[in-house]
BAZA-485530 format. One line per 10 residues: number of its first residue (from 1); for each residue x, y, z of N, C-alpha, C. Coordinates in steps of 0.05 Angstrom, whole numbers, plus 5000, padded with zeros to 4 digits. Layout:
BEGIN
NUM> X/Y/Z/X/Y/Z/X/Y/Z; ...
END
This chain:
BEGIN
1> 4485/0963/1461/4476/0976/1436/4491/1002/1433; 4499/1009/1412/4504/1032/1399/4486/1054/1385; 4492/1081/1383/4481/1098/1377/4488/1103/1341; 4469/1112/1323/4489/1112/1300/4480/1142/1305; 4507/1150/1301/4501/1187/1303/4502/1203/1280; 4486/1194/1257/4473/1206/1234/4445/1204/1251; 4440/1183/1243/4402/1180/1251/4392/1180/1279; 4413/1173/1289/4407/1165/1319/4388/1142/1331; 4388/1127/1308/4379/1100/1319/4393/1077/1333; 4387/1065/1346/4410/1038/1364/4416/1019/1343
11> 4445/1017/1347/4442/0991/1332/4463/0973/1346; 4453/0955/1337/4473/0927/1348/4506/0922/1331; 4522/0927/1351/4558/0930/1328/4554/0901/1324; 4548/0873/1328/4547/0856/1316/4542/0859/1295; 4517/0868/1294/4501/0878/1260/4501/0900/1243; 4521/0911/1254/4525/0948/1247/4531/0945/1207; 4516/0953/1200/4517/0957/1169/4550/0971/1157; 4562/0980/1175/4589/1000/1175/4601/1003/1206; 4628/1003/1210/4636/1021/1237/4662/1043/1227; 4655/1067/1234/4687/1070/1236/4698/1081/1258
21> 4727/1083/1263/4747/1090/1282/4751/1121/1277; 4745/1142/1288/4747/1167/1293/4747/1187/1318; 4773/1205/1312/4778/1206/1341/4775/1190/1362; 4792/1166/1367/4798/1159/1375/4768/1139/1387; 4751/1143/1372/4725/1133/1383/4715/1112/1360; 4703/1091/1365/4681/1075/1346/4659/1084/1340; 4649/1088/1324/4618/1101/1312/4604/1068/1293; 4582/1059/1294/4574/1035/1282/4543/1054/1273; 4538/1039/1246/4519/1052/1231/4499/1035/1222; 4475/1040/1221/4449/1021/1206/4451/1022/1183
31> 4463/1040/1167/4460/1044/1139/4488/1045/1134; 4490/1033/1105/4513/1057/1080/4509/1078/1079; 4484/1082/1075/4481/1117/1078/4488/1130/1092; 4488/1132/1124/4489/1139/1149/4517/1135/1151; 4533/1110/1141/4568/1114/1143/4569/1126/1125; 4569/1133/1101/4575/1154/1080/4569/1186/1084; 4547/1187/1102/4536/1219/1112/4556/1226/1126; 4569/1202/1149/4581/1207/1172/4614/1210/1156; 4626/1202/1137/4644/1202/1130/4652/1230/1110; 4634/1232/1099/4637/1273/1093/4638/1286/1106
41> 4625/1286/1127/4627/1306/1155/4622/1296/1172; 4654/1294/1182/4649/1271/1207/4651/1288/1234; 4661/1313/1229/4656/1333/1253/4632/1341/1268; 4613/1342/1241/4589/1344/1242/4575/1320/1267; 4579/1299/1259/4562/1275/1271/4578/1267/1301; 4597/1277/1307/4617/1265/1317/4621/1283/1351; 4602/1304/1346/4593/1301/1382/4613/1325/1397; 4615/1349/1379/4645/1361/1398/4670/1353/1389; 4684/1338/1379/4708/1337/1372/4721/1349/1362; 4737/1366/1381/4759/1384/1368/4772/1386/1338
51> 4765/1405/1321/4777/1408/1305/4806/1408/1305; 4828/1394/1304/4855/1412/1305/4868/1436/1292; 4847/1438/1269/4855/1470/1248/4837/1490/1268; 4827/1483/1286/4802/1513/1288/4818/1525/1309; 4835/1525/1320/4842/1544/1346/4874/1560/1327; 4873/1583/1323/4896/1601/1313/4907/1622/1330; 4927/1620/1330/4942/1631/1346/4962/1658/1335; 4957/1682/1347/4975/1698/1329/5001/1701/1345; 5027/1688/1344/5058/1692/1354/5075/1710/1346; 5064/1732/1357/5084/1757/1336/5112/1769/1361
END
């Protein structure tokens, strides 16, 4: 079983209403809703995953 990490309910990826591929990871969803929440802000749902814009560096 899978976790859907909007709601945090299990769900079965046989029956997953949605999955997507991010960072490098599978996320499976109970809802449209819950893939659509997760797909606006998928940083948000997505557990730690490095932004690649957030670390700046000043090279002078």
């Amino acid at each position: 079983m899978a976790t859907d990490p909007v709601c945090k309910m299990k769900v079965d990826p046989a029956k997953a209403a949605a999955k997507v591929e991010y960072a490098g990871q599978t996320y499976y969803f109970c809802s449209d809703a819950c893939h659509k929440a997760f797909s606006a802000e998928p940083r948000q749902y997505a557990g730690g995953v490095p932004d690649s814009g957030s670390h700046h560096h000043d090279h002078k």
